[in-house]
N, CA, C and O atoms as a DFTB+ gen file, in Angstrom:
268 C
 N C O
     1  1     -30.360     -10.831     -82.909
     2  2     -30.893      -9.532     -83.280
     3  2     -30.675      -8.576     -82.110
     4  3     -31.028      -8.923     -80.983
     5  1     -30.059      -7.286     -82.344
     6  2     -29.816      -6.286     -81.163
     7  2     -30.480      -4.989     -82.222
     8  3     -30.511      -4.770     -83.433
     9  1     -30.915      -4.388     -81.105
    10  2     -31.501      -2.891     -81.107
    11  2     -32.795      -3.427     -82.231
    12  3     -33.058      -4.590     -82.538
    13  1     -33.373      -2.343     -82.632
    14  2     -34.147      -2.033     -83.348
    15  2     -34.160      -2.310     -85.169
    16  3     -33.596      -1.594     -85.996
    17  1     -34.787      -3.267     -85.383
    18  2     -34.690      -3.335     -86.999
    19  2     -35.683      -2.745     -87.875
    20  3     -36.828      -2.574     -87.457
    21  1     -35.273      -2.347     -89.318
    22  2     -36.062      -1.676     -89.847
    23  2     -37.412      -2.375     -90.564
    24  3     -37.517      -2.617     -91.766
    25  1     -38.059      -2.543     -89.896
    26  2     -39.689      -3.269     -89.909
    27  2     -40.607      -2.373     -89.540
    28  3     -40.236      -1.368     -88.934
    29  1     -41.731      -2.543     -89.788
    30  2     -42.925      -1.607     -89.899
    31  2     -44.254      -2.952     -90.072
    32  3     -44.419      -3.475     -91.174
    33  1     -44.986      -3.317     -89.025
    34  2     -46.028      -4.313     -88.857
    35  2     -47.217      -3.908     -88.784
    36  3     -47.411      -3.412     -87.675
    37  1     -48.333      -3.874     -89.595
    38  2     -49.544      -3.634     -89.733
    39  2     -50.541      -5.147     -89.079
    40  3     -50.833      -6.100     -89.803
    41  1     -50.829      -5.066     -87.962
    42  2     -51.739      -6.178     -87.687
    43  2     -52.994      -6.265     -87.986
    44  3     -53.630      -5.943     -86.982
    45  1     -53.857      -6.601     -89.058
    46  2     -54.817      -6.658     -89.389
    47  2     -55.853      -7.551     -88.373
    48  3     -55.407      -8.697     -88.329
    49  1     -57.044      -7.427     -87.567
    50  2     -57.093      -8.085     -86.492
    51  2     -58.864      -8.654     -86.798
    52  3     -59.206      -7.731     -87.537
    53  1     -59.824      -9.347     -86.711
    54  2     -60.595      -9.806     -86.765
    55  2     -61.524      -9.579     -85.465
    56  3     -62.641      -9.099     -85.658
    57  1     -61.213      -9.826     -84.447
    58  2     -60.779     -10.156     -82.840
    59  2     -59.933      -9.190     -82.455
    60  3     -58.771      -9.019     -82.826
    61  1     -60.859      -8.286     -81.349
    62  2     -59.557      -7.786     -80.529
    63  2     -60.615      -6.444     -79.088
    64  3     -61.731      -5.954     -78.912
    65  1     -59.460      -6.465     -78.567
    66  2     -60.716      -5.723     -77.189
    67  2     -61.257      -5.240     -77.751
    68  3     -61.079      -4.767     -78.873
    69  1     -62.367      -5.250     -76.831
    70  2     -63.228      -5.955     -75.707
    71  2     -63.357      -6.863     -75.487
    72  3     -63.656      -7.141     -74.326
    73  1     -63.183      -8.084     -76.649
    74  2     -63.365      -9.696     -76.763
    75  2     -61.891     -10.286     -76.020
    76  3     -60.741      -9.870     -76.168
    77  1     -62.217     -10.991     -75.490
    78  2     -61.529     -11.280     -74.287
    79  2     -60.786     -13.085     -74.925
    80  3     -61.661     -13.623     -75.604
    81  1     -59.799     -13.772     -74.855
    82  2     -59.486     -14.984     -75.361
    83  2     -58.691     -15.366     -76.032
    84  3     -58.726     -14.567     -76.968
    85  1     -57.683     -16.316     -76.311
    86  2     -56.899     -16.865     -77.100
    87  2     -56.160     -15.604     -77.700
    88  3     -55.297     -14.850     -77.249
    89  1     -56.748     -15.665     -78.728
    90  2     -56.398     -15.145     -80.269
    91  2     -55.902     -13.695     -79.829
    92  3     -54.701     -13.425     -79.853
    93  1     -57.047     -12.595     -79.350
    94  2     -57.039     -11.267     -78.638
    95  2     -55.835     -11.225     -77.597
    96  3     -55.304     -10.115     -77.607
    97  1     -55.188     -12.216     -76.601
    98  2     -54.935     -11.992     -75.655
    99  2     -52.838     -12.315     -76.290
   100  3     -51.867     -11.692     -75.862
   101  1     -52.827     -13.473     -77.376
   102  2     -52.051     -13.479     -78.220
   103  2     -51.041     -12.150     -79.180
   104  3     -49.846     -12.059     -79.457
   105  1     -52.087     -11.399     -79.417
   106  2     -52.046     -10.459     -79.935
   107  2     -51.440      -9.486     -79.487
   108  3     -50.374      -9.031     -79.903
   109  1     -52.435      -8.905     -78.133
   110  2     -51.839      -7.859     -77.420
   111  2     -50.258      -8.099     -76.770
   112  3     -49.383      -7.233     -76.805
   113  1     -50.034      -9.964     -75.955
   114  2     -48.764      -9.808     -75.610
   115  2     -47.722     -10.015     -76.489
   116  3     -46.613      -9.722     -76.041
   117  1     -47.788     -10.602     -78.050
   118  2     -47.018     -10.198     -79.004
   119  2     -46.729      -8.915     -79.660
   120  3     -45.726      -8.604     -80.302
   121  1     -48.058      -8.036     -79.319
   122  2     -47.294      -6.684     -80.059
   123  2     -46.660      -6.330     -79.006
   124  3     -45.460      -6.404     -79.271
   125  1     -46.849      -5.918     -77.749
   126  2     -45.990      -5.596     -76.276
   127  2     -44.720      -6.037     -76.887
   128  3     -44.078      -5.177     -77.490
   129  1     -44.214      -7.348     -76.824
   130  2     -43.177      -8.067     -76.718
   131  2     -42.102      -7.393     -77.430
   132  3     -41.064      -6.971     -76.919
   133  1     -42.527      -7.313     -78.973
   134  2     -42.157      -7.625     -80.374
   135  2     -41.424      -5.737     -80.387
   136  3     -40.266      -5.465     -80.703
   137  1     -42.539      -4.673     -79.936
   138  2     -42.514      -3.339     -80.155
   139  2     -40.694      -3.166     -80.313
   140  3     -39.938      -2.933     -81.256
   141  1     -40.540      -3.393     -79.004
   142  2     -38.841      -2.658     -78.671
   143  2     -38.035      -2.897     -79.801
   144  3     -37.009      -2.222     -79.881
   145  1     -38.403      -4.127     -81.144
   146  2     -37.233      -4.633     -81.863
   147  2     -37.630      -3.884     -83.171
   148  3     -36.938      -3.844     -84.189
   149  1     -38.914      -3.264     -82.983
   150  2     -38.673      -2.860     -84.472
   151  2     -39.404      -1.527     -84.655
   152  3     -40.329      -1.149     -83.937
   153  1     -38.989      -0.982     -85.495
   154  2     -39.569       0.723     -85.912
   155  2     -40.741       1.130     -85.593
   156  3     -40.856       2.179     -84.959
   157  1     -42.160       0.176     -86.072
   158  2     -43.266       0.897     -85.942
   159  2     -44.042      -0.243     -86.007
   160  3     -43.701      -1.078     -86.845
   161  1     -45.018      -0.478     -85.309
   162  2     -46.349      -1.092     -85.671
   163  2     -48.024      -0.155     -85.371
   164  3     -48.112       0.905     -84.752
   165  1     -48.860      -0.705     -85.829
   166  2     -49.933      -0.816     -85.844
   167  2     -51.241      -1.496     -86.232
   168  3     -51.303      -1.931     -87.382
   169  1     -52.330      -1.653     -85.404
   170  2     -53.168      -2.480     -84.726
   171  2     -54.539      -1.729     -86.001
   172  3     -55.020      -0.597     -86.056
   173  1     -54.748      -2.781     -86.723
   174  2     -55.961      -2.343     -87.206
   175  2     -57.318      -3.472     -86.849
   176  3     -57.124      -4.683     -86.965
   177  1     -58.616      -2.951     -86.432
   178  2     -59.131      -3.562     -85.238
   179  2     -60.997      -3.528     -85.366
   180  3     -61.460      -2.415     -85.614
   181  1     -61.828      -4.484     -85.233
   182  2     -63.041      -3.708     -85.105
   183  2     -63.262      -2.565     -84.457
   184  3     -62.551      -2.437     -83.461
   185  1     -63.981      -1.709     -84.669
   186  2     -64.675      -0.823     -83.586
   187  2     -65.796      -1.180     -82.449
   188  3     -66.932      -1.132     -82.920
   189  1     -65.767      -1.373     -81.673
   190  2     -66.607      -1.563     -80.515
   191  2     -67.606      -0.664     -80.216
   192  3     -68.625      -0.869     -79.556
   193  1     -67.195       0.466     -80.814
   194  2     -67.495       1.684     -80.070
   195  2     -67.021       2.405     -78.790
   196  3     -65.803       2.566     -78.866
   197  1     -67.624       2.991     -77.427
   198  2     -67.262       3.809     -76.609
   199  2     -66.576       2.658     -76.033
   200  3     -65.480       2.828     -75.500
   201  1     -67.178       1.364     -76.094
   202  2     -66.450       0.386     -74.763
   203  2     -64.727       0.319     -75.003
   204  3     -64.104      -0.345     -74.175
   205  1     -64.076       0.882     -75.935
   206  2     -62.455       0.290     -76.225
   207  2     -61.894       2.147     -76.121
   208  3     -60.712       2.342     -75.837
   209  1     -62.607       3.090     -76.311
   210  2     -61.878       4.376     -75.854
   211  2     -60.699       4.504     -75.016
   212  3     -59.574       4.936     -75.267
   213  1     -61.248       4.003     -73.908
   214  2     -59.954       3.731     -72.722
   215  2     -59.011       2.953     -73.079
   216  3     -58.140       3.558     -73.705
   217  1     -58.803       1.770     -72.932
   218  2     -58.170       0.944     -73.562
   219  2     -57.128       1.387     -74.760
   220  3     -55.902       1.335     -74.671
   221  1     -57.951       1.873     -75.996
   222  2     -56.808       2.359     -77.255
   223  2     -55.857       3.271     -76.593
   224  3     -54.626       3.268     -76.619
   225  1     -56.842       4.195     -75.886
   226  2     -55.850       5.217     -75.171
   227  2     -55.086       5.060     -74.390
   228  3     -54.466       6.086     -74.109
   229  1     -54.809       4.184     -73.856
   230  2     -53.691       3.857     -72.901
   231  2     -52.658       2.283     -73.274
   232  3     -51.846       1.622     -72.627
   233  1     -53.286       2.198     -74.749
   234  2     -51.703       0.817     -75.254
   235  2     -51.392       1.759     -75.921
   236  3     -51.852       2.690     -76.581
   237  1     -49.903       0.995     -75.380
   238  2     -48.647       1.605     -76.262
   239  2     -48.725       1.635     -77.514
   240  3     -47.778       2.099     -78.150
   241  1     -49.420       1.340     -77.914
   242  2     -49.179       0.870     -79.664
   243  2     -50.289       1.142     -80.436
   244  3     -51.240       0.384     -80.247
   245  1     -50.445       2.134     -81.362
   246  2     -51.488       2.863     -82.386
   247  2     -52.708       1.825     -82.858
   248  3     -52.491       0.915     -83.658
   249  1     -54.077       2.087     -82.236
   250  2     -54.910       0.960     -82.693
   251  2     -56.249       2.106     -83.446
   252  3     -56.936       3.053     -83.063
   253  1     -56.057       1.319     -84.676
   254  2     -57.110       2.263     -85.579
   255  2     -58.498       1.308     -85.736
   256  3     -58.301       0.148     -86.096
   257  1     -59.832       1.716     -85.496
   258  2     -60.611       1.443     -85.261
   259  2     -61.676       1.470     -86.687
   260  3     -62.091       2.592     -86.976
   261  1     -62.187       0.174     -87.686
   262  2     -62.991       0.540     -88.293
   263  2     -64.209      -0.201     -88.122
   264  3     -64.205      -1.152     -87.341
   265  1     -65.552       0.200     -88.930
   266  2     -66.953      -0.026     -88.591
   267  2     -66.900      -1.406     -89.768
   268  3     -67.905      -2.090     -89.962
């Protein structure tokens, strides 16, 4: 596989920062990894509240937050 393929990944997530472990830590360095090969992803995620502000805001990769 070279360059960029036409994929679009919705990660539906259970687990994910602030929670620290396995599964969470899986996650984040597979979407990192994975990003460069394909069109678009995004991170759908508990809400934490204020504690993940920073955090969303500074990964590369669109994380939508629900209650």
């Amino acid at each position: 596989m070279v360059g960029k393929q036409r994929i679009s990944v919705i990660r539906v997530v259970f687990e994910f920062y602030p929670i620290k472990g396995g599964s969470v830590t899986h996650i984040l360095e597979l979407s990192k990894h994975v990003d460069p090969y394909i069109e678009s992803q995004v991170i759908i995620a508990p809400d934490f509240g204020k504690e993940c502000k920073d955090f969303d805001a500074s990964y590369p990769i669109p994380i939508i937050r629900v209650k």
